[in-house]
FIKOL-543204 format. One record per residue (C-alpha): chain; x, y, z; residue in one letter. Coordinates in steps of 0.001 Angstrom, whole numbers, plus 500000, padded with zeros to 6 digits. Layout:
 ch     c1     c2     c3 aa
  A      X      Y      Z  A
...
This chain:
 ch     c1     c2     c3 aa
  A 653512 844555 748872  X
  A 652513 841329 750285  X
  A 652531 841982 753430  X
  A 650982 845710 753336  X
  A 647775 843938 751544  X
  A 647706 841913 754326  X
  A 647799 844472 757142  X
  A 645303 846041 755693  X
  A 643349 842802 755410  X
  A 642417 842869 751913  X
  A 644560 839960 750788  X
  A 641722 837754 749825  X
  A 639967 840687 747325  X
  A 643569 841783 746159  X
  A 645610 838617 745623  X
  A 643437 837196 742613  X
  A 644547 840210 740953  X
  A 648315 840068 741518  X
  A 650898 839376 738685  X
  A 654494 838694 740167  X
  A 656929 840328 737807  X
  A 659195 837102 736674  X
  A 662665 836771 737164  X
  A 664659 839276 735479  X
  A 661509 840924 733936  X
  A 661294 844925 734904  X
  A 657836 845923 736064  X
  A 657854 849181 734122  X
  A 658282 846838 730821  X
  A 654971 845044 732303  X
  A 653279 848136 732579  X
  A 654223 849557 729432  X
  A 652919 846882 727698  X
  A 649689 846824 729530  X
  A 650367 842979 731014  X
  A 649670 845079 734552  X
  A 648004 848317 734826  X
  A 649522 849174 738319  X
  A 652601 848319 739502  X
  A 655560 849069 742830  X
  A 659241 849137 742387  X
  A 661999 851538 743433  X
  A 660911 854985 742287  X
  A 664605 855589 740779  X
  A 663585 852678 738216  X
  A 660067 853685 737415  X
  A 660547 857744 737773  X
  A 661938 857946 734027  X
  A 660320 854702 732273  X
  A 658788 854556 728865  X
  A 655124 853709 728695  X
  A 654225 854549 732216  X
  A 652982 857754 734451  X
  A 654883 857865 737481  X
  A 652222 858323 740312  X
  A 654252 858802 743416  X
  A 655810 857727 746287  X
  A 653531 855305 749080  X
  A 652761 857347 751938  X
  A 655904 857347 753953  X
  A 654346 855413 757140  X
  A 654394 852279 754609  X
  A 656933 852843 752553  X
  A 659966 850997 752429  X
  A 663203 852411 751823  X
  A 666660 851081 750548  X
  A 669675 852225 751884  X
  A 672935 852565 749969  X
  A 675769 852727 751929  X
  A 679908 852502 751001  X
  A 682730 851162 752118  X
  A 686639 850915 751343  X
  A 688482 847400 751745  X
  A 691125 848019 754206  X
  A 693576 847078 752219  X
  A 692375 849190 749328  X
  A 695522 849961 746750  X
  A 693604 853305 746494  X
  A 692085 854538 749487  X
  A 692161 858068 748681  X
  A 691002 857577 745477  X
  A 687994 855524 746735  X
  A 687175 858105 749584  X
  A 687195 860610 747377  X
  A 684724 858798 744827  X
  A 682479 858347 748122  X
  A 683042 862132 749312  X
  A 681434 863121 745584  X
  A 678795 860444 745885  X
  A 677610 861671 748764  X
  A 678332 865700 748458  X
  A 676397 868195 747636  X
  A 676657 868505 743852  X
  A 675678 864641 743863  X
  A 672540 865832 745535  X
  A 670588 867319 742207  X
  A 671324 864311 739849  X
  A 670337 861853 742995  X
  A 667302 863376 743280  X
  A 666635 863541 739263  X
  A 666692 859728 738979  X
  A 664293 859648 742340  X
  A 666397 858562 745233  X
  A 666871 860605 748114  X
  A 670424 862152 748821  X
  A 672103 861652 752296  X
């Protein structure tokens, strides 16, 4: 967020205002509790928190996305087993409960 106040070169009217959530603190617990009265995380935490409205996603020119990717240890005592775990992760039945909890499916 840091660097998207200063692009658009409000830093010095915005920063004031900022609250960094500590170190294993969980912004929707400082919203909830009115310490912060806006806040940006990963929608898949804030989508179904207590205490707060989910707003939306940041326009997707500035948003910033996190990837999940997998990958099975060559030496893997299970292979099949693990590519089969991956092959539901990333199937199509995956794809409805992904999206409930606000990520994005592949």
């Amino acid at each position: 967020m840091l660097s998207l106040i200063e692009r658009f070169g409000i830093t010095d009217q915005v920063k004031p205002k900022l609250k960094q959530v500590p170190t294993g603190a969980r912004m929707e617990t400082i919203i909830a509790t009115g310490e912060a009265e806006i806040g940006f995380q990963q929608i898949s935490e804030l989508i179904r928190a207590p205490g707060i409205n989910y707003v939306g996603p940041l326009p997707s020119d500035i948003q910033k996305i996190t990837v999940y990717s997998a990958g099975i240890h060559a030496s893997a005592k299970q292979p099949e087993a693990a590519r089969a775990l991956v092959n539901a992760l990333t199937g199509s039945t995956a794809a409805s409960v992904i999206k409930h909890y606000g990520m994005e499916p592949p």
